[in-house]
C-alpha positions, 0 to 999 in steps of 0.5 A: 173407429179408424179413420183413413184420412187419405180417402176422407181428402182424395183428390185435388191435392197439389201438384205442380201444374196449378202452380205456374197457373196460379202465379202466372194469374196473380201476376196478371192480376196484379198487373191490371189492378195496377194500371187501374190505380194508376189511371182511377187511384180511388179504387184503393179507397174504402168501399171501392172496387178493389174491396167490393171485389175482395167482398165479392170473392169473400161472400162467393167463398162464403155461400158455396162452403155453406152449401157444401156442408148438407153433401159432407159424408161425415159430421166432422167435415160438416164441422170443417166445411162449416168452420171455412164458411164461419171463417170467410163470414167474419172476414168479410164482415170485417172487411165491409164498412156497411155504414159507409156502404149504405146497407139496410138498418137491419143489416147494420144492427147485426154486421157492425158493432156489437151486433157482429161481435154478438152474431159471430160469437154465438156462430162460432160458439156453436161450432165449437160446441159441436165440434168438442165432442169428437174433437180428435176426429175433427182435428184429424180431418182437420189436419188432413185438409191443410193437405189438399189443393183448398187447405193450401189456398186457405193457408196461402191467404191466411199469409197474405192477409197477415201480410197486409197488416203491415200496410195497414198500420203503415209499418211498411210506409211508403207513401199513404196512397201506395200504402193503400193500394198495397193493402187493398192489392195482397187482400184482393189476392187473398180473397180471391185464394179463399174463393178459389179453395171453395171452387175447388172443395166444391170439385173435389166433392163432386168428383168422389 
């Protein structure tokens, strides 16, 4: 059966509006995560407050893309929504240093180590398993997303998130402390994007 993508993703596409707002609002974020560091350089350290709010806007993203998944029309936006759920998940358990954050033993077993490796390969197992057998709807449906609003946010901080490897692995070295808060500063706005592309999944659904 033919599927008309182009009402499978109806709304919320981009437009040149968002935009200004959209850049203008990283700016002004940027700005203030700056002078924050500037007067508390700690925040760019392990566990705190720029990668608790990364962790924030990942485990934010992550729950409204789960719950988005029951109200998806169609088993291939089920697999899309899900597989965005998935995605944001293992970010931000590789991201969190549970142990440091002194999380329960039980949440250490499944989100650190072979646990995490164990529990988010039998998740994505599952997915694909799902997803394999209308593997061409999926892919379609797939496709079409990259279009809208959300896939852009998705794309935008799958960039920026490769960006800050560089940092990480202090290829681009200025000095520890500015390598640090550089990575922390383009995962924070990547972070937030994701938040904001389930935001805005979550309008488009309402609004059809």
């Amino acid at each position: 059966m033919a599927i008309n993508d182009r009402e499978l993703f109806l709304s919320l596409r981009v437009n040149l509006p968002f935009w200004p707002t959209l850049l203008t609002g990283a700016f002004l974020l940027s700005l203030a995560w700056f002078l924050l560091w500037r007067l508390y350089p700690q925040i760019a350290a392990e566990n705190q407050s720029m990668e608790c709010f990364q962790a924030l806007c990942l485990g934010g993203g992550t729950l409204l893309y789960v719950i988005q998944v029951p109200s998806k029309p169609r088993p291939e936006l089920k697999i899309i929504t899900a597989g965005l759920s998935l995605l944001l998940l293992s970010i931000l358990l590789r991201e969190l240093d549970l142990a440091k954050a002194g999380a329960p033993e039980w949440l250490l077993l499944v989100g650190t180590g072979k646990g995490r490796l164990f529990l988010l390969g039998a998740l994505w197992l599952a997915l694909l398993t799902t997803a394999l057998p209308r593997f061409g709807l999926v892919y379609r449906v797939g496709i079409a997303f990259l279009g809208t609003r959300s896939g852009v946010l998705v794309l935008l901080a799958g960039s920026l998130y490769l960006l800050s490897w560089p940092f990480d692995k202090h290829i681009f070295h200025f000095s520890r402390p500015t390598d640090m808060f550089l990575e922390e500063l383009v995962e924070a706005h990547a972070g937030l994007l994701l938040l904001i592309s389930a935001f805005f999944e979550r309008r488009r659904d309402q609004s059809l």
